[in-house]
C-alpha positions in Angstrom: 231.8 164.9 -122.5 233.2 162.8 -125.6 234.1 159.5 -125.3 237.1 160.1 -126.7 238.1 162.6 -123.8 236.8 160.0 -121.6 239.0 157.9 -123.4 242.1 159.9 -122.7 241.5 161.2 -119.3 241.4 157.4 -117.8 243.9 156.6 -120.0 246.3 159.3 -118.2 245.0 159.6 -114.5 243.3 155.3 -114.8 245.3 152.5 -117.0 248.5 154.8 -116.3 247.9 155.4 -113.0 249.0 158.9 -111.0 251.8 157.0 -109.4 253.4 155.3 -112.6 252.5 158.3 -115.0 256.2 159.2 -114.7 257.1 156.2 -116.3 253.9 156.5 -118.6 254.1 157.2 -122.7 251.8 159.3 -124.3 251.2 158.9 -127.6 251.7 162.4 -130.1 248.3 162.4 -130.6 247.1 161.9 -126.9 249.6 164.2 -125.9 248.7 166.9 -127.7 244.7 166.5 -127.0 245.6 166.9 -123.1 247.5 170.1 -124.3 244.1 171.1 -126.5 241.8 170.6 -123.5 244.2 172.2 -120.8 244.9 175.4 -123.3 241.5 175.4 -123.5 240.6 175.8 -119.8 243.8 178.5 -119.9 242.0 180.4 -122.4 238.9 180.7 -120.1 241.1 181.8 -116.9 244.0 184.2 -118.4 243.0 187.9 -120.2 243.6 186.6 -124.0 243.8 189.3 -126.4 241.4 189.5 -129.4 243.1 191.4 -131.7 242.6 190.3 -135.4 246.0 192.4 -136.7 248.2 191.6 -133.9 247.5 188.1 -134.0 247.8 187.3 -137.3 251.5 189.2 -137.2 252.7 186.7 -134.3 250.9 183.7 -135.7 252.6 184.5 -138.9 255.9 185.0 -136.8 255.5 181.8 -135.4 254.3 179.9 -137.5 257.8 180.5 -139.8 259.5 178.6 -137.2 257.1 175.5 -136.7 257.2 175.2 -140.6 260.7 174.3 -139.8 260.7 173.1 -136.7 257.5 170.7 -136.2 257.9 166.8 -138.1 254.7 166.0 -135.9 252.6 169.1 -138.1 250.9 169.7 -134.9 248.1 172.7 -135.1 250.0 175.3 -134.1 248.6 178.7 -131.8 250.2 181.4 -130.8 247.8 184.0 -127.8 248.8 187.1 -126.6 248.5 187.2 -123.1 247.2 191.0 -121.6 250.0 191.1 -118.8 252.7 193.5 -118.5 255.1 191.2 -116.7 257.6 189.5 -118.7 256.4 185.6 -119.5 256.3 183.0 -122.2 254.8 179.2 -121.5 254.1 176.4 -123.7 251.7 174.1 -123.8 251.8 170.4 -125.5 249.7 169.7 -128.8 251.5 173.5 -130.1 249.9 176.0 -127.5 252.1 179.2 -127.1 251.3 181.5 -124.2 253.1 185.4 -124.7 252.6 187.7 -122.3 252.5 191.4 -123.8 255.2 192.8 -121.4 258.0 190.3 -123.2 256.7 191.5 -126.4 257.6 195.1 -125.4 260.4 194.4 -123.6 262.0 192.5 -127.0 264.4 195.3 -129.3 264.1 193.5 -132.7 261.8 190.5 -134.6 265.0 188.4 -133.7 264.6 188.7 -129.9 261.4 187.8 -129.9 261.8 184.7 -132.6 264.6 183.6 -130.0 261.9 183.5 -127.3 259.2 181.9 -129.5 261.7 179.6 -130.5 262.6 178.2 -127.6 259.0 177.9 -126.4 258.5 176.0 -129.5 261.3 173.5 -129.0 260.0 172.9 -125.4 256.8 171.3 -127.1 258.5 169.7 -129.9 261.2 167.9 -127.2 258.0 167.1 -125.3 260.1 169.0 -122.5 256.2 170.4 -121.9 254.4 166.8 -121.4 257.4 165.6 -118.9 256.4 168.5 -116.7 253.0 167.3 -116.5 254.1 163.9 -115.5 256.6 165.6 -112.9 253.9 167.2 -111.4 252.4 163.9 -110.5 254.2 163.6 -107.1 252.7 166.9 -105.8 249.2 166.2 -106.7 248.4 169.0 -109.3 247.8 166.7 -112.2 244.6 165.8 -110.8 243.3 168.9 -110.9 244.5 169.3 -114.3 242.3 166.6 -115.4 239.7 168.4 -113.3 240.1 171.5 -115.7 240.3 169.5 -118.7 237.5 167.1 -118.5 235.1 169.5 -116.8 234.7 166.5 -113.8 235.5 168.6 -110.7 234.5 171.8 -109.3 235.0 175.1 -110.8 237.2 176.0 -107.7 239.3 173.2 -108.4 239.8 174.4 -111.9 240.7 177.6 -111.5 243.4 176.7 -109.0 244.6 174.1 -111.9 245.0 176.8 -114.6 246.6 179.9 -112.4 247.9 182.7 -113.9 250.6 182.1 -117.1 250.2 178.5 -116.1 252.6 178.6 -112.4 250.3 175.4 -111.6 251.7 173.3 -114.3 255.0 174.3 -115.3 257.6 174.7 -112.9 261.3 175.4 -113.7 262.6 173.7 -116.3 265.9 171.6 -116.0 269.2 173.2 -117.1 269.4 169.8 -119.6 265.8 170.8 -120.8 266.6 174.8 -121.1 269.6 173.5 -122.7 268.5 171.5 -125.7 265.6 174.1 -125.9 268.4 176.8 -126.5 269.9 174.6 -129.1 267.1 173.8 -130.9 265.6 177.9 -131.3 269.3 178.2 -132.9 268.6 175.8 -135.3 264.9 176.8 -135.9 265.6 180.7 -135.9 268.6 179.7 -138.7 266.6 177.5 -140.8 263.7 180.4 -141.0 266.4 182.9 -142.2 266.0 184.9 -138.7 269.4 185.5 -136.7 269.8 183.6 -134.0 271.8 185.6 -132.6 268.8 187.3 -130.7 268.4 184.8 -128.6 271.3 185.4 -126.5 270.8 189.3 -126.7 267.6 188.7 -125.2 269.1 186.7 -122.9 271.2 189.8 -122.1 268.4 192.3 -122.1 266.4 190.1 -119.5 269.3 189.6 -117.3 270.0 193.5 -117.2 267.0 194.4 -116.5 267.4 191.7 -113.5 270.5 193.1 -112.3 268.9 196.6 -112.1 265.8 195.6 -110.2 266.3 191.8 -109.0 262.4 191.1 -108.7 261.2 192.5 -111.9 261.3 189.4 -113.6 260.7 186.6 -111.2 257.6 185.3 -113.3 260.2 184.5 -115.8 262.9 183.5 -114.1 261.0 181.3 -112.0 260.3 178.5 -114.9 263.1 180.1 -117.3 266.4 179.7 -115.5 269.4 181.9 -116.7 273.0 181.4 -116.1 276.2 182.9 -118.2 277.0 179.2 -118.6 273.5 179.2 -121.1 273.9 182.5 -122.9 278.0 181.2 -123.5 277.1 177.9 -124.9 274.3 179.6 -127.1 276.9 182.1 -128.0 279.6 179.0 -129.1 276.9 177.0 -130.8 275.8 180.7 -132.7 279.9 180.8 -134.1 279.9 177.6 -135.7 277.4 179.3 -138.0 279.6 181.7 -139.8 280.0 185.1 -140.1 279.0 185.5 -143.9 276.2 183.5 -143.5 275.1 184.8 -139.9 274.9 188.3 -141.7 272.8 187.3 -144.4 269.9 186.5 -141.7 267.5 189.1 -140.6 267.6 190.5 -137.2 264.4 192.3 -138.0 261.8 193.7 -139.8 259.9 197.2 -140.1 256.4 195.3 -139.5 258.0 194.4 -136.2 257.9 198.1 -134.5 254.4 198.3 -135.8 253.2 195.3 -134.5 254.3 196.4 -131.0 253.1 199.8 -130.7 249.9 197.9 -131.7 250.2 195.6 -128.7 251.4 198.4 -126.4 247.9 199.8 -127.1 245.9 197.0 -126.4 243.8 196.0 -123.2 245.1 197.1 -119.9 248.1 197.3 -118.3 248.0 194.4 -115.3 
């Protein structure tokens, strides 16, 4: 082990110790080397698919909105996840999680932008690093640093990654959803995407909810949804301007390509 991840670890879970670590601040730069070492160990537990074509596409998809979105110019990586259920998570230092079931399950470019959008502003609000430090009071932060620093028992580990990381993120806030909504808005605008796919993929999700209520509880379990969110979304959309809301792109003909491609890939889990 590095010194430097030595370094880090006692500086999270020693000098700011497990019961203050709520009141603890990171540093960018530390912050974002816990979120390299834990995407790492997520990498090893979760059926990441290695697809040169489709990769590139979403990287390229998302890296249009860090280029507007990111001050920090974090290192920015986007993974497809081989899971039909619908999920998205971040992870601090610019880790993006996407399970292929939301890819297939978005109608346009725009939907999905909306979703990577919103995951992206959850890093770049550190809304991602304050759920670590929530998760302080129930323990699982030690077995984080178990994962990430390679101290603890494999066991231990693979309890501290989970599946689509349930073991660090819980629900966000409505605050933090919120200012994450806000913030895709602005993102998806500034990369000349419309925005307004993020509340029709609000609507799409919460359709598909109403016709079978448990289809989506991976998402809805860390994503929370009222009609409260998708109407403030909506108002915050109209300030915009028609002319100039129509001069965005809702999509893209690479788009259906790249998701027959990913409805190819891997198994269906």
């Amino acid at each position: 082990m590095s010194a430097r991840r030595v370094q880090l670890s006692l500086r999270v879970a020693g000098v700011c110790s497990l019961a203050a670590l709520s009141s603890c601040s990171l540093s960018v730069s530390e912050e974002d080397e816990l979120g390299d070492q834990y995407a790492a160990a997520i990498q090893v537990q979760l059926p990441i698919l290695d697809d040169s074509a489709a990769n590139v596409w979403l990287s390229r998809l998302g890296t249009r909105l860090t280029t507007v979105a990111d001050d920090a110019q974090r290192d920015w990586h986007f993974y497809l996840v081989d899971d039909s259920t619908v999920n998205a998570f971040a992870v601090p230092g610019g880790h993006i999680f996407v399970h292929r079931g939301l890819i297939l399950r978005a109608g346009n470019q725009a939907e999905l932008a909306g979703v990577l959008g919103h995951e992206v502003a959850h890093v770049t609000l550190r809304h991602s690093v304050d759920q670590i430090r929530s998760r302080t009071r129930t323990g699982v932060f030690v077995t984080i640093i178990c994962a990430v620093v390679n101290l603890c028992s494999s066991t231990a580990a693979q309890i501290a990654i989970d599946v689509g990381g349930k073991a660090l993120f819980a629900k966000y806030s409505r605050d933090d959803e919120a200012q994450a909504d806000s913030a895709a808005v602005g993102y998806l605008f500034a990369a000349g995407i419309d925005p307004r796919g993020i509340p029709s993929m609000f609507k799409r999700l919460a359709d598909e909810r109403l016709a079978d209520p448990t289809a989506l509880d991976e998402w809805f379990g860390s994503h929370p949804l009222e009609e409260s969110r998708v109407a403030r979304t909506n108002e915050l959309i109209s300030t915009i301007g028609p002319s100039r809301l129509e001069s965005l792109a809702s999509d893209d003909p690479s788009f259906g390509a790249f998701k027959e491609a990913v409805k190819g890939l891997g198994t269906i889990r």
